[in-house]
Structure formats: structure tokens, C-alpha cells
N, C-alpha and C positions, 0 to 999 in steps of 0.2 A: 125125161125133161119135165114132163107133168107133173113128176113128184116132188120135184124138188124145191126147197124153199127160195121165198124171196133173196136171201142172204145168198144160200147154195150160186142162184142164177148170178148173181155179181160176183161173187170170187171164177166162178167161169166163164164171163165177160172179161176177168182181167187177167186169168190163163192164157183165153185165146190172143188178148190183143198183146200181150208178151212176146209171145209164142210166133206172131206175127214180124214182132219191131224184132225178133232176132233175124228171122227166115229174110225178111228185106236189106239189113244190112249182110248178111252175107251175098247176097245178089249184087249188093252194090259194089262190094269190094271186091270181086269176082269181076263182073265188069269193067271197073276200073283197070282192076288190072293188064284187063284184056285189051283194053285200047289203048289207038295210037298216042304214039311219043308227042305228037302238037295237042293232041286234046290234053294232056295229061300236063303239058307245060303253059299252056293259056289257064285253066284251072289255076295252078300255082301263081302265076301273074297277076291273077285277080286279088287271090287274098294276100299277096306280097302285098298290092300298090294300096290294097283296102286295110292292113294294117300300116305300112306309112303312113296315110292320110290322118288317120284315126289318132296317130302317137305323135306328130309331128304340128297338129292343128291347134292344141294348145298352147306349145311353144313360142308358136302366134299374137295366141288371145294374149299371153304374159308380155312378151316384148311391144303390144301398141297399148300398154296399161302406162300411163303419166302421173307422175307423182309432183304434184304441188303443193309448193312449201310456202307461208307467209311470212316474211319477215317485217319486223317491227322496226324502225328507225326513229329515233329521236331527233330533235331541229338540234339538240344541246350537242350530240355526239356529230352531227353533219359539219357544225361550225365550230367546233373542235379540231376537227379534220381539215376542214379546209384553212383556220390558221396555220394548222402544223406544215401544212405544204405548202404554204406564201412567205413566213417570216422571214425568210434567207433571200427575198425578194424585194428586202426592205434596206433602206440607208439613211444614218444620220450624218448629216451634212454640218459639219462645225465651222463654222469662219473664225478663219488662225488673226491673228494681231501681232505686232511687235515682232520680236525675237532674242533669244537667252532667257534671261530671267523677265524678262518684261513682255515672254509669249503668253499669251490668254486666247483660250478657246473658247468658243460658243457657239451653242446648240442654234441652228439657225431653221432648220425647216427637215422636214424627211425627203427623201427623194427615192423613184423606183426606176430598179432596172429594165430596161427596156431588149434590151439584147442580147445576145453571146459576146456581142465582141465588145460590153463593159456601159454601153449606152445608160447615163439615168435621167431622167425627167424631175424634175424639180419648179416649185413656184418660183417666178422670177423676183420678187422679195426677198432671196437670201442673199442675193448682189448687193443689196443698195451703200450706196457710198457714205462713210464718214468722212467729218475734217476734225481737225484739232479744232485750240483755242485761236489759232492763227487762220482759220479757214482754210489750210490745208490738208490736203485728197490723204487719207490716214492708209496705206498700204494693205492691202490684204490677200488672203489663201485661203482655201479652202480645200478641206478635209474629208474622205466618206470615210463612216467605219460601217463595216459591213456586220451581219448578223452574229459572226463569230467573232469577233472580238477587232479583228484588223483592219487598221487604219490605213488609207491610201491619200497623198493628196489628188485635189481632183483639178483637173484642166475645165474651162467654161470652151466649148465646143460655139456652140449657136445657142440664142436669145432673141426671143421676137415679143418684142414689149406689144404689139398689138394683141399680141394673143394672151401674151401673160407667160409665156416657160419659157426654161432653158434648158438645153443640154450639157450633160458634164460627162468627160470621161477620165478614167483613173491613169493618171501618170505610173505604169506599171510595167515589167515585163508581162509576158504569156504564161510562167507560171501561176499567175494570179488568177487564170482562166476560171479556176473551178469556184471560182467566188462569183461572177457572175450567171445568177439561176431568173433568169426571167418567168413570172408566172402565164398561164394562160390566159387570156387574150378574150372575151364572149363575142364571139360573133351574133347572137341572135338581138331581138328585139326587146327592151324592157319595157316591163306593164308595172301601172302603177299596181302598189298594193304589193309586189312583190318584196319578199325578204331578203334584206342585206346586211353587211357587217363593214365597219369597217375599221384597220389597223393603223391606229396611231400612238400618240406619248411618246416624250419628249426626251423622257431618260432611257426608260423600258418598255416594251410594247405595249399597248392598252387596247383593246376592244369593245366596240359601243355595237348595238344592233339597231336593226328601227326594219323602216320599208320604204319605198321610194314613193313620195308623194304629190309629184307635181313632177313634170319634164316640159321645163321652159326656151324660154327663147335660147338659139343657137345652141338645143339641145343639152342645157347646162339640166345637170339631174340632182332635184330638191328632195331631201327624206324628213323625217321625223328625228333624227336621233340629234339630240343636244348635251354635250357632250366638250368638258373642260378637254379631255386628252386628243382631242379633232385639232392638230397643231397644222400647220401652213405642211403640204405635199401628203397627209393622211390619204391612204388608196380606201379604194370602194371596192367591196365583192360580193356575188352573187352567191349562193350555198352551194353552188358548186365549187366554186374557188377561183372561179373566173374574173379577173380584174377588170372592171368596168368602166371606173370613174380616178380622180386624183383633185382634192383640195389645191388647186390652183389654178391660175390666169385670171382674167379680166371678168372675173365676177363678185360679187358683192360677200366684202368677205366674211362670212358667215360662215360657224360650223359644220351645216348641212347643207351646203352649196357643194357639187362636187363638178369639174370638168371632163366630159368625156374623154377616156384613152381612146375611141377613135378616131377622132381629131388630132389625138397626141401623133400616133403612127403618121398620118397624114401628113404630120414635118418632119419625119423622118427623110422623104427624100427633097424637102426643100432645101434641110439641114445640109444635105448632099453637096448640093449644089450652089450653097450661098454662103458667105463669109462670117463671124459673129457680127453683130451689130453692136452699136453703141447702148449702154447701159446707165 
């Protein structure tokens, strides 16, 4: 051992301790095998449920990982969308004249569906009475045409000149069902400053924007938007598509004056219950 070099002493530090890690695992496999059946299967259990753990804990970490997405929305695509889902919501209301050749229609006010079962609300202005040159009461009827092209005459239901509406309903059979599509309805609260649209014209739809700028006495709801195509029964909606309001009743008649629909609903079951009124 004295003679040997520095170098010599290390490769025979790493003979013996070889020479050792053999000699112990044979001891240990040698043991093992000598023992009992429970030690040898706890063993096994250990490193079963310690590789479960180990393989299955990421599977984990992956599935509570959330992924959020942002999406961009434009007001131009929102109030696109929300006409496309109203117009079929909407009625021109013609008042008929005469008859054969001396029939003449006219465009008299828009009117919106209110129901399934054909309900529309309308300003009570598209009633008003003519006479001739004799002062005689000139006969009249009245027409909806609905968004798709067809014409219905329409019955005057209820009219409550303190309020300003009236109700029409379409002399029709129940095939005619699928023509009335009532819009949705806002139940919440309007804030000023909020953005609205609203559907009117005369011949063909037309839509003006603004925001609600004032909510005055008896709730009537005042905007910005000024606007030739704002004809007598133009509805109001919110970006969502919720029907809010309707150019008519007992207000000052201005383009951006609009009457709450839910006032409208509200005569719905006076309508019920009361006779039409005189006009």
C-alpha cells in the first residue's frame, strides 16, 4: 500500500467500492427473496400507488388549465342582428277607401305585434275620420301587411284615446299563425345615455340610432335621434333587441318622443275586459 501511487490508491478505492455495490445487492435479492409473501406485496403497493400518483398528477394540472378567448364585437354588427330578429315584428297599417275601381290605400302609421295570437298596437291616429264634400263620415278599413309581403284586413279591437293606442287584430284564419312573431319584451331599467335603434319608414324599413336622453313625465322615453323615416307607431330597441318603446299616444308628437311598451302590455288585459271605445 505504501508503494503505491496516488492514481494506483484511487482506482483501488473504486475496485473495492464496486466490488462492494455487487456483494450488497446480492444480499439484497437473496433476502428478498427469502421473505414473506405480505412484505413482498406491501413493497409492490408502494411503488404501484407511487407510480399512479406520479403518472396521473399531471393529467390534473392539464385538465384545471382554462383557456380564454376574447372576442371583439362591434355596436354596427350587434344592431344588424338585432334588426334582423325584429323586422317580422313589424306592420304597415294601410287605411282602405272606396271600393272597385275607386279603392285607394294608404300608408297610415306602423303597428307592432304584440302576441301570438295576432295582437298589434298601433297610434290611435291611423283611425281618424274623414267626410266628403257633404260632411259625410267617408267609410273605412284597414289593412296590415306583414314583413313578408301579406296583406290581412285588420279588425280595431280596443282604443283608449286617453292614452293614445289601439288594438288591431287580423281578420284571419290560424293558418296565418306563423305571421305573428312578437319581439322580446326589456324588462330592466333604462339609463340615460344608453344606445338605441329604432325601426321605421314608411314604404321600407329604415333605421335611425341615437341614445335615450331624457325619460320624462309618465315615463314617455326622449332620444337624440331626428329622423324623417320616425313615422307614427316606429318601435324603439335596445342592442339587445328588446322592444322598449313605440311612437305613439298622448305625447307630443315628435320624432324622438317614444311611449313605453310597458304601459302598452298594461292594456292588454283592460283590452280584456272592456268594449272598444268610441273614436
Amino acid at each position: 500500500m505504501e508503494g503505491l501511487t496516488k492514481q494506483q490508491l484511487i482506482l483501488l478505492a473504486l475496485l473495492v467500492s464496486f466490488v462492494t455495490s455487487i456483494a450488497t445487492g446480492i444480499v439484497t435479492v437473496s433476502l428478498v427473496n427469502q421473505a414473506p409473501p405480505a412484505l413482498t406485496q406491501t413493497i409492490n403497493r408502494v411503488v404501484e400507488k407511487t407510480i399512479e400518483r406520479v403518472v396521473t398528477e399531471p393529467a390534473k394540472q392539464t385538465a384545471a388549465v382554462v383557456t380564454k378567448e376574447t372576442v371583439v364585437v362591434k355596436a354596427d354588427d350587434v344592431v344588424v342582428a338585432a334588426v334582423e330578429k325584429n323586422t317580422r315584428s313589424i306592420v304597415r297599417i294601410k287605411e282602405v277607401t272606396g271600393a272597385g275601381e275607386k279603392r285607394t290605400e294608404n300608408f297610415a302609421g306602423l303597428g307592432l305585434i304584440l302576441s301570438k295570437d295576432g295582437t298589434i298596437v298601433a297610434d290611435i291616429g291611423v283611425i281618424y275620420r274623414k267626410d266628403d264634400s257633404a260632411g259625410n263620415s267617408i267609410p273605412e278599413s284597414y289593412l296590415g301587411v306583414f314583413a313578408d309581403g301579406t296583406a290581412l284586413p285588420l279588425d280595431i279591437t280596443f282604443a283608449d284615446k286617453d292614452v293614445g293606442v289601439l288594438f288591431f287584430k287580423p281578420l284571419a284564419t290560424t293558418s296565418a299563425a306563423a305571421l305573428y312573431l312578437p319581439p322580446l319584451f326589456s324588462t330592466t331599467n333604462l339609463k340615460l345615455g344608453q344606445t338605441v335603434f329604432v325601426i321605421g319608414g314608411a314604404e321600407t324599413n329604415a333605421v335611425s340610432t341615437g341614445i335615450i336622453a331624457n325619460i320624462g313625465e309618465h315615463a314617455i322615453i326622449r332620444t337624440d335621434i331626428r329622423s324623417d323615416d320616425i313615422v307614427s307607431g316606429s318601435v324603439l330597441f335596445n342592442l339587445s333587441g328588446e322592444a322598449i318603446g313605440i311612437n305613439a299616444g298622448v305625447l307630443p308628437k315628435s320624432g324622438h318622443n317614444f311611449f313605453p311598451l310597458g304601459q302598452v302590455q298594461a292594456l292588454l288585459a283592460k283590452m280584456a275586459s272592456s268594449s272598444p271605445v268610441a273614436y
